[in-house]
C-alpha positions as a Python dict, from the first residue, in 0.01 Angstrom:
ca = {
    (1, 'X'): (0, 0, 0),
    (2, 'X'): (65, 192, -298),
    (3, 'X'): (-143, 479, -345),
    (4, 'X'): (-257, 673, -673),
    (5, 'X'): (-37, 980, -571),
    (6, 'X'): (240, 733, -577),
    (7, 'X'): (203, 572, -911),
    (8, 'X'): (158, 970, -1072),
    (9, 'X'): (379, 1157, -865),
    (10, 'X'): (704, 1317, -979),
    (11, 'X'): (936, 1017, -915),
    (12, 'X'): (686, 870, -1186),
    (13, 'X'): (736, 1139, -1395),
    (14, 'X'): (1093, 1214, -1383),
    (15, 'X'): (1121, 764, -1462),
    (16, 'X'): (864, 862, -1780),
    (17, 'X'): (1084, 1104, -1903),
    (18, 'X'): (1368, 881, -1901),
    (19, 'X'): (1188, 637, -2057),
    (20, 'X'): (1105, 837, -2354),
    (21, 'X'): (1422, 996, -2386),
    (22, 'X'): (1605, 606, -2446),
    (23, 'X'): (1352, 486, -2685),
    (24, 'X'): (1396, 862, -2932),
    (25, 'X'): (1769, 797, -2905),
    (26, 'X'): (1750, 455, -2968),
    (27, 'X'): (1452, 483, -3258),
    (28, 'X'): (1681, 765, -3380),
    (29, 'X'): (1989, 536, -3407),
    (30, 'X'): (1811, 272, -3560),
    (31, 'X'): (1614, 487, -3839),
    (32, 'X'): (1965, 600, -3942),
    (33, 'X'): (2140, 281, -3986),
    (34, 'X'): (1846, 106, -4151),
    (35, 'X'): (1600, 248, -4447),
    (36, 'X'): (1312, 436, -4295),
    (37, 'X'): (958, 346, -4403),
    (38, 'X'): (756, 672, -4322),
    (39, 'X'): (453, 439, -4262),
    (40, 'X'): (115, 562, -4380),
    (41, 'X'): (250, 956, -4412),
    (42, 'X'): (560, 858, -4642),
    (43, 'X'): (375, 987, -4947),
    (44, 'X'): (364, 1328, -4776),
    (45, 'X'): (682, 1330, -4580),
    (46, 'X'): (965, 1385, -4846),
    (47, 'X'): (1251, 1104, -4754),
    (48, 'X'): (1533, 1370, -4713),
    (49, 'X'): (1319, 1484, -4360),
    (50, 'X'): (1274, 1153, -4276),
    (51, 'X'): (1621, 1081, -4272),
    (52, 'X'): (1683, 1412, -4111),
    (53, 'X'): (1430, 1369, -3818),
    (54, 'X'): (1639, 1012, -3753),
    (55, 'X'): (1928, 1249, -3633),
    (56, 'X'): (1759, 1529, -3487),
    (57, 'X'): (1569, 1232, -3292),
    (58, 'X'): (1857, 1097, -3169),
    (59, 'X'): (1989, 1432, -3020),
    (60, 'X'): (1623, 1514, -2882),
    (61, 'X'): (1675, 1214, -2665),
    (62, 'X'): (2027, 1313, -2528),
    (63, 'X'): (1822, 1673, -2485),
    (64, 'X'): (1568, 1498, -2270),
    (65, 'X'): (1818, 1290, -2076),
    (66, 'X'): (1986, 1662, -1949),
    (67, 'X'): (1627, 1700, -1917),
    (68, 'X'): (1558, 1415, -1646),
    (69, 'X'): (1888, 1485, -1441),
    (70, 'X'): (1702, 1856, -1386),
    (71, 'X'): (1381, 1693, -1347),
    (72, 'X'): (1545, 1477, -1107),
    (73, 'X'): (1653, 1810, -863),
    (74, 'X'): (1272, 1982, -943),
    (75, 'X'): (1398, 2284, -1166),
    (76, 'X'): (1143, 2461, -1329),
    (77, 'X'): (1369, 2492, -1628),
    (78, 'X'): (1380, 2148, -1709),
    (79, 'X'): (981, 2108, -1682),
    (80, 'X'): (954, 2374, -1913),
    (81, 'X'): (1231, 2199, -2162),
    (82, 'X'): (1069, 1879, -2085),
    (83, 'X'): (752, 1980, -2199),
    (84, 'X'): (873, 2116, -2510),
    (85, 'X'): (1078, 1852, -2599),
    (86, 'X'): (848, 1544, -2557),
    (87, 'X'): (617, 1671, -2821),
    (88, 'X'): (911, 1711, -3060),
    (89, 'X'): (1025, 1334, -3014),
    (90, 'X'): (695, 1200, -3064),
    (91, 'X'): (628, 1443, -3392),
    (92, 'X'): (982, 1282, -3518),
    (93, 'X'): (907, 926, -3431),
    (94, 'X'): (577, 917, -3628),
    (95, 'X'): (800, 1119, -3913),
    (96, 'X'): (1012, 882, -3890),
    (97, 'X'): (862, 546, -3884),
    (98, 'X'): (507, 532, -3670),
    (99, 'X'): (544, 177, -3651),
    (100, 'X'): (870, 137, -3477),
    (101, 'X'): (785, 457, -3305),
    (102, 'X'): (500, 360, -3179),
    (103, 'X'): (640, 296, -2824),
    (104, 'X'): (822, 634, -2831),
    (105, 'X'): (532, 801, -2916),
    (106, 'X'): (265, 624, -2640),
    (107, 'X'): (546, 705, -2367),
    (108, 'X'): (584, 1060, -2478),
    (109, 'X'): (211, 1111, -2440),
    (110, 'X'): (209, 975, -2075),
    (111, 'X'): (479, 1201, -1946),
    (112, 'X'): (334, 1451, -2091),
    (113, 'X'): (10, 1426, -1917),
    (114, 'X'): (260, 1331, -1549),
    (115, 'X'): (428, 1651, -1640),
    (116, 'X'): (128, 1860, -1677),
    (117, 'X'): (-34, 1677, -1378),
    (118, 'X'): (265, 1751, -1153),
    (119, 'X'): (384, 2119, -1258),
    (120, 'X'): (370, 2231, -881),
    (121, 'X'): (665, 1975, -784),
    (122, 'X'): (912, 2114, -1043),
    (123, 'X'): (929, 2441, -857),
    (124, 'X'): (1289, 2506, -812),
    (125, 'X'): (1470, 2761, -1007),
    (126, 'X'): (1749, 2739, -1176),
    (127, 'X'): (2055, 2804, -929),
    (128, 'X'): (2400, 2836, -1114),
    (129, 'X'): (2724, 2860, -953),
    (130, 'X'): (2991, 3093, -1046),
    (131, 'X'): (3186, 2784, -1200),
    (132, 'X'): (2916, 2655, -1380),
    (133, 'X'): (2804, 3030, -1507),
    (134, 'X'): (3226, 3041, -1616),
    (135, 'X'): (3186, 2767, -1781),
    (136, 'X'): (2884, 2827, -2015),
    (137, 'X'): (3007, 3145, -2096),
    (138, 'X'): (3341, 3010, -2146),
    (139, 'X'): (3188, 2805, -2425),
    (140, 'X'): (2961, 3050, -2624),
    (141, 'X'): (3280, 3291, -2626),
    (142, 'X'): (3539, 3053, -2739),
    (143, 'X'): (3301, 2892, -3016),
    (144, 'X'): (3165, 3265, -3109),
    (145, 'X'): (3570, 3363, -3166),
    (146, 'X'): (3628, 3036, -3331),
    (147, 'X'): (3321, 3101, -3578),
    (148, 'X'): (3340, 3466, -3619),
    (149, 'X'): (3722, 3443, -3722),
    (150, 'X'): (3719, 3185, -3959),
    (151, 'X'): (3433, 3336, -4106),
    (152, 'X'): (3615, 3672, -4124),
    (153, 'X'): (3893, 3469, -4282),
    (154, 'X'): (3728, 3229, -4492),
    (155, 'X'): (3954, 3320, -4789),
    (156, 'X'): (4224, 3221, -4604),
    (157, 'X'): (4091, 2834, -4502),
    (158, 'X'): (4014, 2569, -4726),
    (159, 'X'): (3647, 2478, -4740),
    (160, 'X'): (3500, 2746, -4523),
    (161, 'X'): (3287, 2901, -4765),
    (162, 'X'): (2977, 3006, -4530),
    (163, 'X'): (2910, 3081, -4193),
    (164, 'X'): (2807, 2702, -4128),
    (165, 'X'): (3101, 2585, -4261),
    (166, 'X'): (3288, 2810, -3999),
    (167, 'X'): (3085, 2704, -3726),
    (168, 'X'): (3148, 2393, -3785),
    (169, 'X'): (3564, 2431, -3814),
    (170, 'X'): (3478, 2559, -3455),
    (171, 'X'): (3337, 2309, -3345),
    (172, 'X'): (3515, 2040, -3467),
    (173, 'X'): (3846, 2194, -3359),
    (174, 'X'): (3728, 2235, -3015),
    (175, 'X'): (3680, 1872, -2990),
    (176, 'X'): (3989, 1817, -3083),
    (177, 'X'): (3834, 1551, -3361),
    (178, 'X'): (4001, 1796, -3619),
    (179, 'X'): (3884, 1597, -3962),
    (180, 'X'): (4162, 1746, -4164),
    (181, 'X'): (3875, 1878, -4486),
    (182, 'X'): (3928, 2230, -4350),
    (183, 'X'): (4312, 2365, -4359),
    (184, 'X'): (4429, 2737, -4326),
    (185, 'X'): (4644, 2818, -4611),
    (186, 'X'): (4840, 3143, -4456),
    (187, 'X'): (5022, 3233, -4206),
    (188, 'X'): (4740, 3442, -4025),
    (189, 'X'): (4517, 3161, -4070),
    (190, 'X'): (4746, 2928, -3885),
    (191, 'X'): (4759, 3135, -3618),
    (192, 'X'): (4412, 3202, -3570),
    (193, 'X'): (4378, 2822, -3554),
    (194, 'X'): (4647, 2787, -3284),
    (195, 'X'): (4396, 3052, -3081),
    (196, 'X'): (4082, 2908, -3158),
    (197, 'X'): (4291, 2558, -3083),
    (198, 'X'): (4356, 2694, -2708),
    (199, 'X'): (4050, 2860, -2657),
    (200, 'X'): (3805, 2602, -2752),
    (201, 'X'): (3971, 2355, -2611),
    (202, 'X'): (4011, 2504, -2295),
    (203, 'X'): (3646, 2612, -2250),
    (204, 'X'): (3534, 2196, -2357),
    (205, 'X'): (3828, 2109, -2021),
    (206, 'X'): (3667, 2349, -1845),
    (207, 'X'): (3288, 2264, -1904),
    (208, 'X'): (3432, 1883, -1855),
    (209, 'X'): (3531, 1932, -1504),
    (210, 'X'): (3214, 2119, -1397),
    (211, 'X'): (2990, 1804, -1536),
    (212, 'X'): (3203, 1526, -1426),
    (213, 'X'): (3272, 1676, -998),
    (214, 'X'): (2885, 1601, -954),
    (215, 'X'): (2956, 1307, -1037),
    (216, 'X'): (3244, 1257, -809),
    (217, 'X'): (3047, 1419, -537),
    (218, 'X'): (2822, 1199, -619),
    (219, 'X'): (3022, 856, -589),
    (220, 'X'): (3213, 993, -254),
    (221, 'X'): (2861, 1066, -82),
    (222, 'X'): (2690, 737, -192),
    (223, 'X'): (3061, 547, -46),
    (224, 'X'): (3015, 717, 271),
    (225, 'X'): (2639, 596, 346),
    (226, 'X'): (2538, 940, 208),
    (227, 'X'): (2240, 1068, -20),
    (228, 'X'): (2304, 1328, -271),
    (229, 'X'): (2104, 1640, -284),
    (230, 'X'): (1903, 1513, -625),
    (231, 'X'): (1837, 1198, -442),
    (232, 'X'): (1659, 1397, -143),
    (233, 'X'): (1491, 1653, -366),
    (234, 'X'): (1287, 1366, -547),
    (235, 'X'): (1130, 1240, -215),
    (236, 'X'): (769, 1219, -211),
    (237, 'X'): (509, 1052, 10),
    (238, 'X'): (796, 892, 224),
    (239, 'X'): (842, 764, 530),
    (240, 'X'): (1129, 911, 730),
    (241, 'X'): (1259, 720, 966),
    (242, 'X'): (1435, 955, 1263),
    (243, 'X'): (1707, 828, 1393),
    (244, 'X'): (1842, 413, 1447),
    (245, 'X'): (1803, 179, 1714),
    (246, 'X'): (1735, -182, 1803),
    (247, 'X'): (1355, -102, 1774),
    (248, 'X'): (1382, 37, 1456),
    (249, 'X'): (1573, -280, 1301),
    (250, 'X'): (1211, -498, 1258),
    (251, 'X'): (1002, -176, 1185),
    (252, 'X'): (1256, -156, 894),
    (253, 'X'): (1230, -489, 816),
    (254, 'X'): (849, -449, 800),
    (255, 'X'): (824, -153, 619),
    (256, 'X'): (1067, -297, 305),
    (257, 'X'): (939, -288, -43),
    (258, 'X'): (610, -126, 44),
    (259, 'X'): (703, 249, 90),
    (260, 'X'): (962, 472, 7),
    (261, 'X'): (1191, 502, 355),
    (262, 'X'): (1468, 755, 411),
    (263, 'X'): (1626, 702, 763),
    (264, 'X'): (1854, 992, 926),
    (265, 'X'): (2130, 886, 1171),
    (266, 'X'): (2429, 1122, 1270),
    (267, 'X'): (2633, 813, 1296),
    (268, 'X'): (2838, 775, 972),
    (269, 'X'): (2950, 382, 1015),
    (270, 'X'): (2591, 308, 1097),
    (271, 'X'): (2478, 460, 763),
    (272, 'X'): (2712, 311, 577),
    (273, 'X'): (2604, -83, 711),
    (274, 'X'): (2285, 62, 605),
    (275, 'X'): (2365, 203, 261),
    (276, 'X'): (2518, -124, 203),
    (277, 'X'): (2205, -365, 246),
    (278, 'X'): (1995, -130, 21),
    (279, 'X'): (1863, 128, 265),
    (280, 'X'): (1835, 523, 191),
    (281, 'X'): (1998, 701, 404),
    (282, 'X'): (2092, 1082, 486),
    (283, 'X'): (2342, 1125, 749),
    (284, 'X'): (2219, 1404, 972),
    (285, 'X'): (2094, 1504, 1314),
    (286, 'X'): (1714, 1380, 1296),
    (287, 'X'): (1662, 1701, 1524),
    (288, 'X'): (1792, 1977, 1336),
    (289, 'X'): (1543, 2138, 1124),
    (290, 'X'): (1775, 2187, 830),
    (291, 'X'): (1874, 1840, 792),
    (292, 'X'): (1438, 1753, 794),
    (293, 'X'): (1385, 2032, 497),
    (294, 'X'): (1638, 1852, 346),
    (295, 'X'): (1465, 1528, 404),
    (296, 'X'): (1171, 1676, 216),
    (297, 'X'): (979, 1620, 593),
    (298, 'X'): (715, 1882, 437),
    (299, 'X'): (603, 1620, 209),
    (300, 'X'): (663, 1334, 370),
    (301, 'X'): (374, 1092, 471),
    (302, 'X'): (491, 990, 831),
    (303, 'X'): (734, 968, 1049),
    (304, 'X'): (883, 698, 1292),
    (305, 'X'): (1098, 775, 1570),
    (306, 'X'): (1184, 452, 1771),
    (307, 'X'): (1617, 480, 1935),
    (308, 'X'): (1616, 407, 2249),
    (309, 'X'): (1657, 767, 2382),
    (310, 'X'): (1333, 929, 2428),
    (311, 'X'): (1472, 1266, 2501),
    (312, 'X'): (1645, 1284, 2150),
    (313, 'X'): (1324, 1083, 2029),
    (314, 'X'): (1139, 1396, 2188),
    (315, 'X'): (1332, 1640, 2033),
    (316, 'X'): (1308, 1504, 1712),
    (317, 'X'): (933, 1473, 1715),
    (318, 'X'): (896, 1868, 1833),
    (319, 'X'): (1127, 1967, 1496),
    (320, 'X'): (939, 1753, 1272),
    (321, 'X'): (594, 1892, 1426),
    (322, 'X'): (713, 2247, 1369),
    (323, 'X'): (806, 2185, 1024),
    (324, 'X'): (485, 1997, 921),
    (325, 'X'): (170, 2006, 1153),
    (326, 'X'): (38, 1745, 942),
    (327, 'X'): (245, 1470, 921),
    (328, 'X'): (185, 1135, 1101),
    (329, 'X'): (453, 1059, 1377),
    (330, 'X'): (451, 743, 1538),
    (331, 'X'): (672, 658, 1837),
    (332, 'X'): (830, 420, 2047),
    (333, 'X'): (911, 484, 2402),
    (334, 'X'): (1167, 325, 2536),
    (335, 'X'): (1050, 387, 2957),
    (336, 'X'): (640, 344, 2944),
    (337, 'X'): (653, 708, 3210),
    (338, 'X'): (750, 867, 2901),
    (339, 'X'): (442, 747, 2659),
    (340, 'X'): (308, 1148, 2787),
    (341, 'X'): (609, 1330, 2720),
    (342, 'X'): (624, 1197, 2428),
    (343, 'X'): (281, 1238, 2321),
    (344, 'X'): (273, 1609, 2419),
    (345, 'X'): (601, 1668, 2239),
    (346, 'X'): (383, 1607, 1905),
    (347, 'X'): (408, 1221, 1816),
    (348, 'X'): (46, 1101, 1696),
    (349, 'X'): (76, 715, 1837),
    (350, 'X'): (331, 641, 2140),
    (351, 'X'): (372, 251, 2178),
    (352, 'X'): (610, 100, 2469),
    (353, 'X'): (712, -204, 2294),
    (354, 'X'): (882, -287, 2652),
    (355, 'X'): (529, -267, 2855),
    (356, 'X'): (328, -440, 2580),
    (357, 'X'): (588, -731, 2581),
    (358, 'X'): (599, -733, 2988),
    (359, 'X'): (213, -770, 2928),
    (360, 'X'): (228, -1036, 2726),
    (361, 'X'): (466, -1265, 2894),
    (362, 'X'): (306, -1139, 3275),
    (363, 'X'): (-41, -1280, 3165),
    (364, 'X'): (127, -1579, 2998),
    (365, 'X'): (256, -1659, 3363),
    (366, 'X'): (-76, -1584, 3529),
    (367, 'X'): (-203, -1866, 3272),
    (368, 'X'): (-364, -1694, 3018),
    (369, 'X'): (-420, -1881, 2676),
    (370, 'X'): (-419, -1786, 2323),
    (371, 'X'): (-111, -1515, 2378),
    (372, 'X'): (63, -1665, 2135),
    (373, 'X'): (-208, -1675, 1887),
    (374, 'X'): (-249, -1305, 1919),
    (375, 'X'): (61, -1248, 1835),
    (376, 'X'): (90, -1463, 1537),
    (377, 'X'): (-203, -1291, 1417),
    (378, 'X'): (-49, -943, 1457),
    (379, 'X'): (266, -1043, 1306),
    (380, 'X'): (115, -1174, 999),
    (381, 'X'): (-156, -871, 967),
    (382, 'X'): (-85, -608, 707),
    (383, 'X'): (-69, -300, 862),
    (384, 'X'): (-336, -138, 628),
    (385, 'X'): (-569, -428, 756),
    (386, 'X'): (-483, -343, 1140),
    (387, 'X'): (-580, 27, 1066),
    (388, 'X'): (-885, -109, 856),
    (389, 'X'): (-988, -255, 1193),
    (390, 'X'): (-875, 11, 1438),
    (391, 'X'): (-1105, 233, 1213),
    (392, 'X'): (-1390, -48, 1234),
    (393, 'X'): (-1360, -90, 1621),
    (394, 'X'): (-1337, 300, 1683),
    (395, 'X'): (-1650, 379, 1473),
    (396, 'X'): (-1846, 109, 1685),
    (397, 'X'): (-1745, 313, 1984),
    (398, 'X'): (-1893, 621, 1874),
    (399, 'X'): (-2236, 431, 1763),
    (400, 'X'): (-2215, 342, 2094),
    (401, 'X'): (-2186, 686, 2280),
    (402, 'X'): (-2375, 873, 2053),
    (403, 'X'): (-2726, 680, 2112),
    (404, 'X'): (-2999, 797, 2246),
    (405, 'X'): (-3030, 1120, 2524),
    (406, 'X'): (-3234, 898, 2747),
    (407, 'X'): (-3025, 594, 2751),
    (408, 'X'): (-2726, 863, 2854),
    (409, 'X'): (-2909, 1019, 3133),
    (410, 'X'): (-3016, 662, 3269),
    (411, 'X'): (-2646, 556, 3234),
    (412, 'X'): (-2455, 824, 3355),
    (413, 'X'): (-2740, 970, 3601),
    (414, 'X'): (-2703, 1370, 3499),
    (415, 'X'): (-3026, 1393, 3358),
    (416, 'X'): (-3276, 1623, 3459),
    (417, 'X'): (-3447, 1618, 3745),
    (418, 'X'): (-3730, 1748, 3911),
    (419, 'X'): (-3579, 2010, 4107),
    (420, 'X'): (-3473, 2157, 3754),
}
């Protein structure tokens, strides 16, 4: 069952923003290869910003896009660009054309609400390696020499005649695109290009390499039945599933396409089977309480635990306890002597599939009828309606022991008597 924090939580959100950030790209693109109306503002929109917003729309989109891979691992940062940046791409769709932008804009108006809604979720700061730190700085310095020399020697270049025009040499030579409109014309110009050649260049490999290993990473961890760290930092309102088993095979089975499921095995071949017929998995000991932070288990909405090992079933249920008092853990024991252990060890509902079977088939052999109706009937139930009905049958129970004090003290026989 889906539930409303589901369909405006911040895997909503972060799928929003990515939304929006295709269609300003795309509206972008086609504004500038096709004329631009203006709609019902082109008489007070002058055509030059028209045209100009098609571009800058274009680039707000590849903004938001870094956007959503931040969004993705909860920074802060990339709420706060987020939410700067969706207002902007709406403001240059309806410059642009409010009739082809009309999508762009009624998307960019939803996030912004998820984003606004959800501001507690994005709560991770901004954590920056030294590589990635080299890198950034590696980039403003190289494009600041670049710039600030061929400004310095304009006289000596062809067509550098303002500080654009120098940033722009810069930047063009950095990218090794090198459009051949601005030349040096000495000697000392040349070899201030060779510099800025080496240096720009170098900080663009450098900055290359630090944006494509995540990527990598990424690849490598998703080959070896392995979730990446963005993956587990947008869980919300899942279901972890601790550890795999033969029981855990139909709860799995059950339990696909109607919630968000993250199982965590230590064994690495078993995750991988799993990986490969769609499931998420984190390879991890389902006991150790880093591996559960990880897992988001804070946030999570229950948990299962069902190997057929209740002592590492028991230990698993005591770490997730610890790290969440309030989460919903639901067990299987594997010997029915253990359903106590079990229960004391934290785990909300303890359920020996091996008893309840034993009963099933022991009072089919006795004769009993309609077994297999019963269990029909459970199969087919959806497990909201089973808990629907557990909550209907529990609240007649309590109608029934909380009537009257007279009926009690006839019933049980501690009511007063006359020697009180």
């Amino acid at each position: 069952m889906v539930s409303v924090r589901d369909w405006v939580g911040p895997r909503t959100t972060v799928t929003t923003v990515f939304i929006v950030a295709i269609l300003s790209a795309a509206t972008g693109i086609i504004n500038i290869s096709s004329p631009v109306t203006g709609g019902v503002i082109a008489s007070i929109v002058p055509e030059v910003i028209r045209i100009t917003a098609g571009f800058t729309g274009t680039l707000t989109g590849f903004l938001l896009l870094v956007s959503v891979y931040g969004l993705r691992r909860r920074l802060r940062a990339a709420w706060y660009s987020s939410i700067v940046l969706l207002p902007v791409s709406a403001a240059q769709g309806l410059i642009q054309s409010p009739e082809r932008a009309l999508p762009l804009i009624g998307f960019s108006t939803v996030s912004f609400v998820l984003l606004s809604l959800n501001y507690r979720a994005f709560d991770r700061d901004l954590d920056l390696n030294v590589t990635q730190l080299s890198a950034l700085l590696a980039i403003a310095g190289a494009q600041t020499y670049a710039t600030a020399g061929a400004y310095a020697l304009r006289e000596q270049f062809n067509g550098i005649d303002s500080l654009f025009d120098a940033f722009y040499f810069a930047l063009v030579t950095g990218s090794t695109v090198g459009y051949g409109d601005i030349t040096p014309r000495t000697p000392v110009a040349k070899i201030f290009g060779m510099t800025a050649l080496l240096v720009t260049v170098a900080s663009f490999a450098v900055a290359l390499g630090v944006l494509l290993t995540p990527a990598i990473e990424a690849r490598l961890t998703k080959a070896l039945g392995r979730m990446t760290e963005s993956q587990l930092e947008i869980l919300d309102n899942h279901i972890l599933v601790l550890g795999h088993g033969e029981l855990t095979e139909p709860i799995l089975e059950e339990l696909e396409n109607r919630a968000d499921v993250l199982i965590i095995t230590p064994n690495a071949e078993r995750a991988q089977r799993l990986t490969d017929r769609g499931y998420d998995v984190f390879t991890a000991d389902p006991s150790d309480e880093e591996s559960l932070k990880r897992a988001r288990v804070e946030v999570a909405r229950s948990a299962i635990v069902a190997t057929n090992n209740d002592a590492e079933d028991a230990l698993a249920i005591l770490t997730a306890r610890q790290l969440n008092p309030d989460i919903h853990i639901v067990a299987a024991a594997t010997q029915r002597e253990n359903e106590p252990k079990l229960r004391r060890a934290g785990a909300n509902t303890v359920i020996s599939p091996a008893a309840l079977g034993g009963h099933f088939l022991a009072e089919s052999a006795m004769g009993g009828g309609g077994l297999e109706t019963v269990e029909e009937r459970l199969l087919e139930e959806q497990p909201d309606e089973m808990v629907a009905d557990a909550d209907t049958e529990d609240a007649g129970n309590e109608d029934t022991s909380n009537g009257s004090p007279s009926d009690n003290d006839e019933t049980t026989g501690d009511g007063p008597t006359s020697d009180d």
